[in-house]
C-alpha positions, 0 to 999 in steps of 0.5 A: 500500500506505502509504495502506491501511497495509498496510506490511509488504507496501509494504516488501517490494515497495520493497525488492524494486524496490531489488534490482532497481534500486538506483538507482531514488530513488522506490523508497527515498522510498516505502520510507521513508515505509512505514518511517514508517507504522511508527513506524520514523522512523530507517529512514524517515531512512536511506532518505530520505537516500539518495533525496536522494543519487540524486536531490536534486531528490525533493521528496518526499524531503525532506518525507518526510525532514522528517516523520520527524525531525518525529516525533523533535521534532528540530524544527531538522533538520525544518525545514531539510529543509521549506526543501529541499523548499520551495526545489525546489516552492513552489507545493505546499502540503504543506511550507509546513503541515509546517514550520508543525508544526516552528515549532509544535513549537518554540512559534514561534507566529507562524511556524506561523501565517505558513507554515499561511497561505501553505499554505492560500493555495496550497490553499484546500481544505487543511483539515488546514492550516486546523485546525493554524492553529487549533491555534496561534491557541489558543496566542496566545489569539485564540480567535475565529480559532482557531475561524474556522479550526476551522470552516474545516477543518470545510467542507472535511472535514465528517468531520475529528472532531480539527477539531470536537473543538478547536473544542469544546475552545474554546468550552468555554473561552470559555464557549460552552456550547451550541455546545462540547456540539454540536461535541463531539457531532460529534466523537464522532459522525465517530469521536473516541473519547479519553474521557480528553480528552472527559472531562477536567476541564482542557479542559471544565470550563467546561461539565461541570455543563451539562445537554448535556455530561452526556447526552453523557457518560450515552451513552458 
């Protein structure tokens, strides 16, 4: 249900399992993430925690858990819950990128980078990995990695639109004009439609007199 945001339903169904079993961890792990669908990030805690009660070895749990305190920008408490799930599964990938969000969170570049990498080294297909890396490589100003990692996303999510967007986003900066208007166009294209970003001075001023930004600006 989570997965086609139908979240309603999956509460009352989660709910419904927790009346029959109250004991059954998975039940409030997934309760907590439909809680989550819906910005109900606190209810998401609550639901989480007591799977971590039930069953302390719910991986899911903890990354659940983490992910919701995330959403809060209560970036400590998020990665220590990441440490937990890491602790019990280090061959997943997941935790590895949502501690990497938290450490970005906190502007701790290199850390993002480091856990973004080990992600991708579990998951080489990983291509939300690969554009949150890009993410905190513009950060530090290797705008050449950041775009690697861009394209890295790209391949492996021909469709991520946020991933051609960044990359857009870069080349713009770094005055690549013809290939921040082609970027930008497949942003639209696979779905991207903030035209409060697309047209913004401060992320494309750099190419917003160039005869291809304006045709893509002529087609909104």
């Amino acid at each position: 249900y989570s997965r086609t945001h139908s979240f309603d339903k999956a509460i009352d169904d989660y709910t419904q399992a927790i009346e029959i079993n109250p004991v059954f961890a998975p039940a409030y792990t997934n309760r907590g993430l439909a809680f989550s669908g819906q910005q109900q990030h606190s209810r998401a805690i609550e639901d989480c925690t007591r799977a971590i009660e039930l069953d302390p070895s719910d991986y899911f749990a903890y990354n659940n858990r983490g992910m919701a305190y995330f959403k809060q920008q209560q970036y400590d408490r998020a990665i220590e819950d990441f440490n937990g799930a890491i602790e019990l599964d280090p061959g997943r990938s997941l935790a590895y990128n949502n501690r990497g969000m938290a450490y970005l969170g906190q502007k701790q570049f290199n850390k993002a980078i480091i856990d973004y990498t080990r992600a991708i080294e579990l998951d080489i297909t990983f291509s939300l990995a690969y554009n949150n890396r890009g993410i905190a490589y513009v950060q530090k100003q290797q705008y050449e990695r950041a775009i690697e990692d861009f394209n890295g996303a790209i391949t492996f999510n021909p469709r991520y639109s946020e991933a051609y967007f960044n990359k857009a986003c870069v080349c713009s900066l770094t005055n690549q004009t013809e290939e921040a208007c082609n970027s930008l166009r497949q942003s639209i294209e696979n779905g991207y439609s903030d035209w409060s970003n697309i047209t913004s001075p401060s992320l494309f001023g750099n190419i917003q007199e160039s005869s291809c930004y304006k045709e893509i600006l002529s087609g909104r």
